[in-house]
Every structure is written in C-alpha cells, then in structure tokens.
C-alpha positions as CSV (number, residue, x, y, z in Angstrom):
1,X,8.9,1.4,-16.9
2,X,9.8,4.7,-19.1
3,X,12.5,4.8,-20.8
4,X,15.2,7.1,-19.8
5,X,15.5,6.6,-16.5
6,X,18.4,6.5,-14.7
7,X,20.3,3.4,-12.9
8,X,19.1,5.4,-9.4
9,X,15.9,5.9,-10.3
10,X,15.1,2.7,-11.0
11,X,16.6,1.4,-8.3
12,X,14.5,4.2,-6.0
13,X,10.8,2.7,-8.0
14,X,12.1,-0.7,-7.7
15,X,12.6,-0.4,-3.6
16,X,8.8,1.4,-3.4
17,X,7.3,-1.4,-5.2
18,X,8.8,-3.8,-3.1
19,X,7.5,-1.3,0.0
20,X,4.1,-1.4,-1.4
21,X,4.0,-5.7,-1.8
22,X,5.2,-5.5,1.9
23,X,2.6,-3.8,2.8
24,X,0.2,-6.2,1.3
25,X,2.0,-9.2,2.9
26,X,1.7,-6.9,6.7
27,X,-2.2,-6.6,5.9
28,X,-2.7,-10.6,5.9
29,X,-3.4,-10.4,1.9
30,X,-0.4,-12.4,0.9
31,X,-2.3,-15.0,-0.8
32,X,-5.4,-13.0,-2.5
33,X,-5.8,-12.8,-5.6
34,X,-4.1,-9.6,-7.1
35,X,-7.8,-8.8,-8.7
36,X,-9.2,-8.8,-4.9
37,X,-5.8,-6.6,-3.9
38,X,-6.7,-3.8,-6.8
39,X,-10.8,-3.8,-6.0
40,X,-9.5,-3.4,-2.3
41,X,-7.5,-0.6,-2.9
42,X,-10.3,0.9,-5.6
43,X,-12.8,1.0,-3.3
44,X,-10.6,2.5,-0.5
45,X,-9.4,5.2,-2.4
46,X,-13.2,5.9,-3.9
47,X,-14.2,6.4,-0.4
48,X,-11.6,8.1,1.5
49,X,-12.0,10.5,-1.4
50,X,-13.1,14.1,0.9
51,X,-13.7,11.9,3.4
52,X,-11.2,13.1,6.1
53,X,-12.4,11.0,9.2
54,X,-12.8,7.7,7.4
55,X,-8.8,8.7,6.1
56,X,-8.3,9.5,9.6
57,X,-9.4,5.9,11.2
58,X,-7.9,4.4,8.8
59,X,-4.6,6.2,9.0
60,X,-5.4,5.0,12.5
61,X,-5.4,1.0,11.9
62,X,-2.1,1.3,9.7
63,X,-0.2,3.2,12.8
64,X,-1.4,1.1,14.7
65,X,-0.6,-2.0,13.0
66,X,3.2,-0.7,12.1
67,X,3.2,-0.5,16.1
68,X,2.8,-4.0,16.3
69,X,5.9,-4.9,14.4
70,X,6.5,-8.0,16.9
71,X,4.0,-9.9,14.8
C-alpha cells in the first residue's frame, strides 16, 4: 500500500478489495487456486480488449448473475 495515504483512503481500497474477493466467492471460484483466479482474469481482459460484443455478453452473465442474488 503507498505510503501517505490517509485513514479514509485506506479504508475506501480496503472495502474494494474485499468487493473484488466477493466477487470471486459469487463466481463459484472460492476455492481455486489464486494462480487459476489471476490466469482467469488475464485472459479475460486480453480478450475483451476492442472486443465490445464479447465485453457486452459478458457484462451480460454478471447482470444477470447479480439478479440472482437468492442464491
């Protein structure tokens, strides 16, 4: 973490990390290995890369998936 940062703003990065891991555990990844997680999210942001439609589906899945909160 840098140094210099204020009480708030490492409260605000501490609260997105701990978004982010929920997101993992809402995917059904909660017990990958964190190498699998990163490769995962390499790849995914290789290919969404000026690729609007596949950023588009997948945008798609998430919404979805946040709909379904009830799981």
């Amino acid at each position: 973490m840098a140094k210099g940062m204020t009480t708030e703003e490492r409260k605000k990065d501490t609260r997105e990390k701990i978004e982010l891991g929920g997101l993992i555990v809402k995917a059904g990844l909660r017990y990958e290995k964190r190498a699998l997680l990163l490769g995962l999210l390499i790849d995914a942001a290789e290919r969404t890369k000026g690729d609007e439609a596949e950023r588009s589906r997948l945008a798609t899945i998430g919404a979805e998936a946040f709909g379904n909160d009830s799981e």
